[in-house]
MIVEX-380988 format. One record per residue (C-alpha): residue in three letters; x, y, z; residue number from 1. Coordinates in nm, 4 decimals. Layout:
<site><aa>ALA</aa><px>X</px><py>Y</py><pz>Z</pz><i>NUM</i></site>
...
***
This chain:
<site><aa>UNK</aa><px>0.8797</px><py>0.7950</py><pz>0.7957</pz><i>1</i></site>
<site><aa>UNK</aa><px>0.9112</px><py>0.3810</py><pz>0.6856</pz><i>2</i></site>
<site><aa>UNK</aa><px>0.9526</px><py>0.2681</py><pz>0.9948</pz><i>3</i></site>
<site><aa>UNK</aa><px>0.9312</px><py>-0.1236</py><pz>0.9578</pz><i>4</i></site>
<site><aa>UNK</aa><px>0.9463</px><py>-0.3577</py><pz>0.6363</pz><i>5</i></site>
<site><aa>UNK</aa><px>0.9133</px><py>-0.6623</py><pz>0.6573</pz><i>6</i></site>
<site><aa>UNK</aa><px>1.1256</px><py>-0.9221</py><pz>0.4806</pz><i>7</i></site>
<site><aa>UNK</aa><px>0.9079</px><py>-1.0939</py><pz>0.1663</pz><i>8</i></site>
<site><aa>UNK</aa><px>0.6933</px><py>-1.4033</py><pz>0.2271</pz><i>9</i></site>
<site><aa>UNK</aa><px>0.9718</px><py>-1.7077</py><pz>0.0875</pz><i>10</i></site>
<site><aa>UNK</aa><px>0.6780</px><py>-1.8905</py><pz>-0.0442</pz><i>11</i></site>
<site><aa>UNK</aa><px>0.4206</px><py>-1.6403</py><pz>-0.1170</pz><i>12</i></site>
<site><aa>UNK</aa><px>0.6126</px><py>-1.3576</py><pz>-0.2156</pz><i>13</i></site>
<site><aa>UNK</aa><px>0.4039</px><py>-1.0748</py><pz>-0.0286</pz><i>14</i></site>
<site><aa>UNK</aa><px>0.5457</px><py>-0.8232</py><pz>0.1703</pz><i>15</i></site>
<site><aa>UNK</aa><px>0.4138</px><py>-0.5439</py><pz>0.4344</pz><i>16</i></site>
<site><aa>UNK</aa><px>0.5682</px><py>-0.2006</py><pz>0.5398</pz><i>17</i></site>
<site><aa>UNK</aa><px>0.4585</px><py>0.0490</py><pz>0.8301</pz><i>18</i></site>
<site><aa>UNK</aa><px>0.4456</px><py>0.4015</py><pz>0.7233</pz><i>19</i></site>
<site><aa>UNK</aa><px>0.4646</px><py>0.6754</py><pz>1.0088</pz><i>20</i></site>
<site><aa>UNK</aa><px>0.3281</px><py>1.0324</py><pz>0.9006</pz><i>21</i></site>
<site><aa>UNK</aa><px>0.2777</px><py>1.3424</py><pz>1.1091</pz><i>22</i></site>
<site><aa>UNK</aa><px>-0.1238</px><py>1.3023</py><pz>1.0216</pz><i>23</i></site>
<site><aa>UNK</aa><px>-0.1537</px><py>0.8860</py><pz>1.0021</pz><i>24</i></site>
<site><aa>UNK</aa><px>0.0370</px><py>0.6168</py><pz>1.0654</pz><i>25</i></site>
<site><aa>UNK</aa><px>-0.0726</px><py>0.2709</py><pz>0.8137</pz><i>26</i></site>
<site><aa>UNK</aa><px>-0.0274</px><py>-0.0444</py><pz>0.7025</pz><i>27</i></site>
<site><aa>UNK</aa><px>0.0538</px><py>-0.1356</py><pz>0.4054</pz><i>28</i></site>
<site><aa>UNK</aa><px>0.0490</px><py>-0.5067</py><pz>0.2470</pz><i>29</i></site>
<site><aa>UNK</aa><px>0.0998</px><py>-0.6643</py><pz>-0.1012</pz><i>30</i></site>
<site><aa>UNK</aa><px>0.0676</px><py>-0.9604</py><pz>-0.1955</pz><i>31</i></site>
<site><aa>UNK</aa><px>-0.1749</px><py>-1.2113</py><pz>-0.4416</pz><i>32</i></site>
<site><aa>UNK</aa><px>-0.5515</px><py>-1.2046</py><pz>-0.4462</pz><i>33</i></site>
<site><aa>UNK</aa><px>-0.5504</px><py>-1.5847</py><pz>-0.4251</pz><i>34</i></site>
<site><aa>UNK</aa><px>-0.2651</px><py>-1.8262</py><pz>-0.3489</pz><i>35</i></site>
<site><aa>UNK</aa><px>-0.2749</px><py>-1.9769</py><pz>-0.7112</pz><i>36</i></site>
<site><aa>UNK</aa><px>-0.2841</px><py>-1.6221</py><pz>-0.8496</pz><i>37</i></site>
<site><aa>UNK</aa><px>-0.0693</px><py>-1.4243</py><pz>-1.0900</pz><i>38</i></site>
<site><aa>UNK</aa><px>-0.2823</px><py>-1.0880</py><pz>-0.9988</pz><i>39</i></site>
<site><aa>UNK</aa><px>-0.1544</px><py>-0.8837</py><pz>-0.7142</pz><i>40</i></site>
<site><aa>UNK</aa><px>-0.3175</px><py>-0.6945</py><pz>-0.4771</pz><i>41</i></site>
<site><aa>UNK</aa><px>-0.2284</px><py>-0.3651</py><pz>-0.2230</pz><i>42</i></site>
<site><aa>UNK</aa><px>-0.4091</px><py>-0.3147</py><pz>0.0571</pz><i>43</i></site>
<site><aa>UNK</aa><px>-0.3169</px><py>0.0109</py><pz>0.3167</pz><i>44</i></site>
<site><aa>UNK</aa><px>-0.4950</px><py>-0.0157</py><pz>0.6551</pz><i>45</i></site>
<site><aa>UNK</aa><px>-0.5338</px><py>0.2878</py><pz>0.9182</pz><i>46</i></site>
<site><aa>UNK</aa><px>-0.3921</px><py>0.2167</py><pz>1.1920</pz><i>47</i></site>
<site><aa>UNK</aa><px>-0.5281</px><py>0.4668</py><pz>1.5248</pz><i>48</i></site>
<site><aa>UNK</aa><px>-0.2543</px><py>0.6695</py><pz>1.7096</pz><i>49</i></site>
<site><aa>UNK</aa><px>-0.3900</px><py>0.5025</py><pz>2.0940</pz><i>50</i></site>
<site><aa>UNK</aa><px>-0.4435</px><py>0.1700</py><pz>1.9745</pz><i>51</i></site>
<site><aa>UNK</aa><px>-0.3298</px><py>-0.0979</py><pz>1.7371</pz><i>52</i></site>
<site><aa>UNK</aa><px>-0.6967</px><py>-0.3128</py><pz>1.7884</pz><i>53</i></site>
<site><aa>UNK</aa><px>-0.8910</px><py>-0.0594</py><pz>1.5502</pz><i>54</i></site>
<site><aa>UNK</aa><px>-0.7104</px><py>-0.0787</py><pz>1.2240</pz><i>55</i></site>
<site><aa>UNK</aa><px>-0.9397</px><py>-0.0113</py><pz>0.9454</pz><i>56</i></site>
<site><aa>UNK</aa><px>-0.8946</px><py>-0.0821</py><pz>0.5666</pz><i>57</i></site>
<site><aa>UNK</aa><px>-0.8811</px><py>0.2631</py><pz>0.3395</pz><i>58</i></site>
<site><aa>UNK</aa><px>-0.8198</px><py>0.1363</py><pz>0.0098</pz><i>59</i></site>
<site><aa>UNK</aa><px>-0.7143</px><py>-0.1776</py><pz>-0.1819</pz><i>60</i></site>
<site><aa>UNK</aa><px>-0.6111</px><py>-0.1535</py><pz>-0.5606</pz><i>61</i></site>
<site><aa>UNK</aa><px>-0.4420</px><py>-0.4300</py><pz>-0.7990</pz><i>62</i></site>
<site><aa>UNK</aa><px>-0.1907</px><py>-0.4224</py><pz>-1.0746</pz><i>63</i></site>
<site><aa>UNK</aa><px>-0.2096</px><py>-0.5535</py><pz>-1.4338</pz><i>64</i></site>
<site><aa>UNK</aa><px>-0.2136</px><py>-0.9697</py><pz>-1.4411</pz><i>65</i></site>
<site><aa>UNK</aa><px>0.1227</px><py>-1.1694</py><pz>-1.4613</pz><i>66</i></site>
<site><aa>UNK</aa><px>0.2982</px><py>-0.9300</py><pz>-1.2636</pz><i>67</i></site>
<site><aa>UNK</aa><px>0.6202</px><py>-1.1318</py><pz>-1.1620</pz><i>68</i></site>
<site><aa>UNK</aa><px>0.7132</px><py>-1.1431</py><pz>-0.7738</pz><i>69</i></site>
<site><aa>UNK</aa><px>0.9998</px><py>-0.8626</py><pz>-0.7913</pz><i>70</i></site>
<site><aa>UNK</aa><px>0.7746</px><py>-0.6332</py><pz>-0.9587</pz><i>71</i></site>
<site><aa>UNK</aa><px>0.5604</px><py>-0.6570</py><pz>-0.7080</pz><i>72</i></site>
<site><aa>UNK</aa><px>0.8032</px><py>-0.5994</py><pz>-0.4818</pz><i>73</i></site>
<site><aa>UNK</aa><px>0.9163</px><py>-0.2737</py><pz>-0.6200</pz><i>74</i></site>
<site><aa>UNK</aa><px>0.5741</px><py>-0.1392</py><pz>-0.6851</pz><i>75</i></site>
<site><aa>UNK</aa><px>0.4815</px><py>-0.1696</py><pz>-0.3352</pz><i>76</i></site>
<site><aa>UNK</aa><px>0.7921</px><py>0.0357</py><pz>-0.2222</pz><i>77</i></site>
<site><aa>UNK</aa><px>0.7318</px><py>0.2303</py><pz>-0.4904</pz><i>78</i></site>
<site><aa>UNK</aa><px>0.3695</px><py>0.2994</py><pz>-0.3277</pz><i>79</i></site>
<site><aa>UNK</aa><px>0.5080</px><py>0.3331</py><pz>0.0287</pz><i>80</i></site>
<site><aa>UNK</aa><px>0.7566</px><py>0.5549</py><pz>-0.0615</pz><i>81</i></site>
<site><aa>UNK</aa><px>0.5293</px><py>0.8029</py><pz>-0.2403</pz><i>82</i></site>
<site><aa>UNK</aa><px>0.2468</px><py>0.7860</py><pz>0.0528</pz><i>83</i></site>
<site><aa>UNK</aa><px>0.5381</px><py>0.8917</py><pz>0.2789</pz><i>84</i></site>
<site><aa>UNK</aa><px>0.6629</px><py>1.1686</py><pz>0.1018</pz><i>85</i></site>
<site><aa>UNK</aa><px>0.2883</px><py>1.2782</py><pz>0.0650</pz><i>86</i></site>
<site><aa>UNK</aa><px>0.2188</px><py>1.2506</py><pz>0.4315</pz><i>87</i></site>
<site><aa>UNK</aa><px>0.5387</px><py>1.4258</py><pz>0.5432</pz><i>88</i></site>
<site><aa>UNK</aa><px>0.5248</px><py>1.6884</py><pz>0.2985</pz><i>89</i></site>
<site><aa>UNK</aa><px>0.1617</px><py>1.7872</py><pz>0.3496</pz><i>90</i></site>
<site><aa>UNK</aa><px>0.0670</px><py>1.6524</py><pz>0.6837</pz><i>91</i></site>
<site><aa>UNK</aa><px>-0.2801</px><py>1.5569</py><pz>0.5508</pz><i>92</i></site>
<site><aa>UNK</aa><px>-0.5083</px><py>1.2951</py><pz>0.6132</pz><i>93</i></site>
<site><aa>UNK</aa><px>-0.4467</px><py>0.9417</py><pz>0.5084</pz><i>94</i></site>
<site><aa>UNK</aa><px>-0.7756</px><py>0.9323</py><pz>0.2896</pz><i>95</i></site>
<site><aa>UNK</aa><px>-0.6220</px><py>1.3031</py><pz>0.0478</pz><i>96</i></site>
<site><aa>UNK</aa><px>-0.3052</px><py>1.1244</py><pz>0.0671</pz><i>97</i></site>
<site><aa>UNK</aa><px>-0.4451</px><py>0.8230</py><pz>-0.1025</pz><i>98</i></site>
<site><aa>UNK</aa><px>-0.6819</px><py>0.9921</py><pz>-0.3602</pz><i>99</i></site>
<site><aa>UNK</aa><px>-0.3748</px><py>1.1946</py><pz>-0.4699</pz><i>100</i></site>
<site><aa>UNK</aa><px>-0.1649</px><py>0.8670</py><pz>-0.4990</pz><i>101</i></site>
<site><aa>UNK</aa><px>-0.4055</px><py>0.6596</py><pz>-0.6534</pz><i>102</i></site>
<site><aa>UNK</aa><px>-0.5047</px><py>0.9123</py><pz>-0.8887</pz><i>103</i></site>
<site><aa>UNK</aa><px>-0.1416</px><py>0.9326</py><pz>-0.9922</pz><i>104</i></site>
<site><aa>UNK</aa><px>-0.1278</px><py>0.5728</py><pz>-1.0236</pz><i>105</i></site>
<site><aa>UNK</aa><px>-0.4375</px><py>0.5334</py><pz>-1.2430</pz><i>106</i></site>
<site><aa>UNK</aa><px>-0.2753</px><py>0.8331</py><pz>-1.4808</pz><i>107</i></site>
<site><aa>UNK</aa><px>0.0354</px><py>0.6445</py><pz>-1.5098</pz><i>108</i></site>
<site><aa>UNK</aa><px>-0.1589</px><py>0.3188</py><pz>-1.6217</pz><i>109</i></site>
<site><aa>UNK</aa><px>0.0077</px><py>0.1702</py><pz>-1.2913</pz><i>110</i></site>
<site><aa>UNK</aa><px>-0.2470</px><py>0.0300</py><pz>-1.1565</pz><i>111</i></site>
<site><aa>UNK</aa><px>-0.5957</px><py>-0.1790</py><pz>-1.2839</pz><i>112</i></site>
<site><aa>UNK</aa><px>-0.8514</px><py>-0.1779</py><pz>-1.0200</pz><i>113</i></site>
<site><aa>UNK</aa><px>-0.9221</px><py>0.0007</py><pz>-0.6834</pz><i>114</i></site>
<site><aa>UNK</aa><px>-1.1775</px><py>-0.0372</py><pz>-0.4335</pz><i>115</i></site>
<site><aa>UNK</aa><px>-1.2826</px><py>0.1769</py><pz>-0.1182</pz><i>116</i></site>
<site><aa>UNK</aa><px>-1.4293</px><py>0.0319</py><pz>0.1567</pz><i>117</i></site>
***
């Protein structure tokens, strides 16, 4: 279940949404590599079930160059989306939810880059 999004950045455009699963809960963020940057950038983030202090980084990936603001936008609920209808239909772990989403992303020529921590 989405259970926050927050509103996009006015000046830098990036935006963040919490996704709630029976398995994981994360954090997921968009926004630009660098201020001055056309390239855009998701990272998701673990976040524990007791405690909001250890939240780890699982996976950031980017998205072809001179992707425009609203694209962005709708990529990254595009991505949220997806990761929560993975999580609440299989009630895996965050890490198989992710390699099943970013493989479908790389198939679909979605995405350009991804590193794991």
């Amino acid at each position: 279940m989405i259970t926050s999004r927050l509103p996009p950045s006015p000046v830098l455009g990036a935006v963040a949404t919490t996704v709630c699963c029976p398995a994981f809960t994360c954090f997921v963020s968009t926004s630009r590599c660098l201020f001055v940057s056309a390239h855009w950038e998701t990272a998701v983030f673990e976040v524990p079930p007791i405690t909001d202090l250890d939240i780890r980084l699982r996976v950031r990936f980017g998205y072809p160059s001179k992707l425009k603001r609203k694209s962005s936008a709708m990529l990254h609920e595009m991505v949220c989306s997806k990761l929560d209808n993975l999580g609440e239909a299989s009630q895996k772990p965050l890490t198989e939810c992710l390699s099943s989403l970013i493989a479908e992303l790389r198939e679909n020529h979605v995405i350009s880059w991804v590193k794991w921590p």
